[in-house]
C-alpha positions in Angstrom: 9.4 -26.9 -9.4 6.2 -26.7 -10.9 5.4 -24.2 -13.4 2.3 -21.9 -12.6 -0.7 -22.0 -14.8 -1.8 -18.6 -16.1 -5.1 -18.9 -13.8 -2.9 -19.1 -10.9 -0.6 -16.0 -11.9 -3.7 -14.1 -12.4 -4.6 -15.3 -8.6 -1.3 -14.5 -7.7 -1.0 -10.9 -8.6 -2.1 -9.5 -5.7 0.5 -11.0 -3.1 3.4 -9.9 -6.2 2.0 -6.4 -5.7 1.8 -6.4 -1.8 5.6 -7.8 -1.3 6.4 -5.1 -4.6 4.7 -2.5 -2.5 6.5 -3.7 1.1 9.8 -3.3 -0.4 9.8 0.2 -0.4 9.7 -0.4 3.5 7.0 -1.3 6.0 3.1 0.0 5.6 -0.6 -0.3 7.0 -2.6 -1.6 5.1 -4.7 1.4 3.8 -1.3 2.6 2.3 -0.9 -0.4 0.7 -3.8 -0.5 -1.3 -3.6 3.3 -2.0 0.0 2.6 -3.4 -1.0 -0.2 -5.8 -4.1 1.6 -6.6 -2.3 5.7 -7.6 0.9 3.4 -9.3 -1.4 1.5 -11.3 -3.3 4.5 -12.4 -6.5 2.9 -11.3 -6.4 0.0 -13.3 -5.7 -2.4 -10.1 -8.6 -1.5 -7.3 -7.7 -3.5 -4.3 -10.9 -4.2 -2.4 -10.3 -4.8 1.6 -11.8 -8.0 1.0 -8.8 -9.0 -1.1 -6.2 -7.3 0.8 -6.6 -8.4 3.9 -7.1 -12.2 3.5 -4.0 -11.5 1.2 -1.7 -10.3 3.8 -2.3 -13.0 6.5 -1.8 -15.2 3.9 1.0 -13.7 3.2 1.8 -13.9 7.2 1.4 -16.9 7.3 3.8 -17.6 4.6 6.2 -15.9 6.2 7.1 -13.5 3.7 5.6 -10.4 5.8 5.5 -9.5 9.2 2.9 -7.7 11.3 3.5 -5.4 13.8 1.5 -3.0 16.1 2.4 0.8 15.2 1.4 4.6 14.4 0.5 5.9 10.8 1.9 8.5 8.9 -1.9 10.3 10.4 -1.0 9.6 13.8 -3.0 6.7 14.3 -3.0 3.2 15.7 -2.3 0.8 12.9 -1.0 -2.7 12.1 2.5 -2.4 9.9 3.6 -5.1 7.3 6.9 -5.3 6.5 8.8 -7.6 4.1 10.8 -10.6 5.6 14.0 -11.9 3.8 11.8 -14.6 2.5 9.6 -12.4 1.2 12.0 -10.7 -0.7 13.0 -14.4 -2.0 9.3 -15.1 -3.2 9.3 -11.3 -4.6 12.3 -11.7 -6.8 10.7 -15.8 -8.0 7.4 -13.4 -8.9 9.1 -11.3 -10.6 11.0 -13.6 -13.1 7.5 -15.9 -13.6 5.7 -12.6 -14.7 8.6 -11.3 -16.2 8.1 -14.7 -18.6 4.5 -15.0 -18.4 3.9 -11.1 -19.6 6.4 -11.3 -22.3 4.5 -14.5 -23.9 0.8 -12.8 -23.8 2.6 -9.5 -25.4 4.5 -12.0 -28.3 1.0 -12.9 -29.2 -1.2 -9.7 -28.6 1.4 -7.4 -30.1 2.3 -9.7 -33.0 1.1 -9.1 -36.7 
């Protein structure tokens, strides 16, 4: 397995946070960005541009799914939910930031 460069972790974030966010259970993708964005405390914006591109990339993947549904408002949307090999990748995202954060936080937090 090839380790990731930090470049591509950075690139990576968002899909860590949409399959973070989908394991709570299945959302449009409005929601999804409104999660990361309130649990972040506004530090992560997620622009549509990003997120949507992100989660048919994710589709395509097969990490998520994508059906048609209704929204918490009552309204037509399209649902994501987390596949079993989504929750695969999720946990392999989680260790390679688990050791990539820890390494930038030796150094920045070092004396």
């Amino acid at each position: 397995m090839l380790a990731k460069t930090p470049n591509a972790l950075l690139h990576g974030a968002l899909d860590a946070l949409i399959l973070k966010t989908l394991a709570r259970g299945p959302s449009h993708g409005y929601a999804i960005a409104r999660f990361i964005e309130e649990t972040t405390d506004e530090a992560v914006l997620v622009e549509e541009g990003s997120l949507y591109p992100a989660l048919y990339r994710l589709e395509r993947r097969g990490w998520v799914e994508a059906e048609w549904g209704t929204s918490e408002l009552g309204r037509r949307a399209k649902l994501y939910r987390l596949t079993e090999a989504g929750r695969e990748q999720l946990a392999s995202e989680t260790a390679t930031w688990r050791r990539f954060s820890t390494g930038v936080s030796r150094i920045l937090f070092s004396r």
